[in-house]
N, C-alpha and C positions, 0 to 999 in steps of 0.2 A: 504494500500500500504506500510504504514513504516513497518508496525506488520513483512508484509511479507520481507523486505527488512531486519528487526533485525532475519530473522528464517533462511535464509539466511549465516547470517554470523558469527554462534552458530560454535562454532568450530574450527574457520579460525583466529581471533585473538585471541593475549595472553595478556588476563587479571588479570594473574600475575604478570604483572610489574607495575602494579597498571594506575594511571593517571597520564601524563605528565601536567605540569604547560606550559610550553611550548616545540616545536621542540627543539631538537639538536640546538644549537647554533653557528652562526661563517659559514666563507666560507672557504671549503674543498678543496684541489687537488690531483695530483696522488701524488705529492713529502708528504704527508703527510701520504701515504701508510695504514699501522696496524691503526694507530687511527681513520685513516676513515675506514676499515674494521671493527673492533671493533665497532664504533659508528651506521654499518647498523643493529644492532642488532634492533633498535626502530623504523625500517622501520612497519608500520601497527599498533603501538602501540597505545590505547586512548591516547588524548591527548585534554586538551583546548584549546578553542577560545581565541586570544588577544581580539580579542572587543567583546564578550557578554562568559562573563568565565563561566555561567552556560551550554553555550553549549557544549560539546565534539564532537570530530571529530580522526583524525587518522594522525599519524606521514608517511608523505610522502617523498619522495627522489628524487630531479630533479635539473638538469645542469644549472646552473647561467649565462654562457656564457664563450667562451675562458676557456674549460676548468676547469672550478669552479663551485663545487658543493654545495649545500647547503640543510638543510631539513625544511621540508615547512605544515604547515598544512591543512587537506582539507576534507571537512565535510563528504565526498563521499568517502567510502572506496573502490568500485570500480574504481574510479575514483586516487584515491591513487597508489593503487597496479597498474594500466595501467604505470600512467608516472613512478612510480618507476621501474618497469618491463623495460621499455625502457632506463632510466638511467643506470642500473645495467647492460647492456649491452651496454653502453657506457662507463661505467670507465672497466668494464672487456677488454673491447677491448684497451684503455688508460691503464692500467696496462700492457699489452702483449708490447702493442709499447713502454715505455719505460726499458724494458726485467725484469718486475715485475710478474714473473710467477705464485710464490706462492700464492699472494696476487689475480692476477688474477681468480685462479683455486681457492679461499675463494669467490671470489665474483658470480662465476659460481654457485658454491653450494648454495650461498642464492637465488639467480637467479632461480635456479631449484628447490627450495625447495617452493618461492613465487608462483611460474606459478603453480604447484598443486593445487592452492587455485583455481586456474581458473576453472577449472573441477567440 
């Protein structure tokens, strides 16, 4: 079942940013704009476990509450890319409502460019 779950996802992440030690750190909002744009680049990236570091897992993206985002790790990379997929259409729509167009229309494109993994 794993064998089949690593043939799976031959392709879909990039493991040329080597291993994160941990997620992105810090809680995010819209007023931080470009840096949290910039920083969804490690959205699916490897990434360690805090409590057992031999295992690896994948940098995920999900709303903290009121507005605050933050990134979170989680062993399931399907399970990753879901709530990030629904994140990223929550700050893109939080970018629109505070008239952050640009930054919306960046988040769109990772948004669009994530969902193909689905397929």
């Amino acid at each position: 079942d794993k064998f089949f779950s690593i043939l799976e996802l031959f392709g879909k992440i990039d493991t040329e940013k080597g291993i994160l030690d941990n997620p992105p750190s810090g809680v995010f909002t819209i007023e931080d704009g470009q840096n949290l744009v910039d920083n969804l680049t490690w959205i699916l990236c490897l990434c360690k476990s805090k409590k057992e570091r031999k295992r690896l897992g994948f940098v995920a993206f999900e709303e903290s509450g009121n507005g605050n985002y933050r990134f979170t790790f989680n062993q399931d990379c399907f399970d990753a890319l879901d709530s990030s997929l629904y994140t990223l259409l929550q700050l893109a729509d939080g970018f629109e409502d505070a008239g952050k167009e640009q930054l919306a229309k960046q988040t769109g494109k990772l948004y669009g460019k994530l969902l193909k993994l689905v397929e």
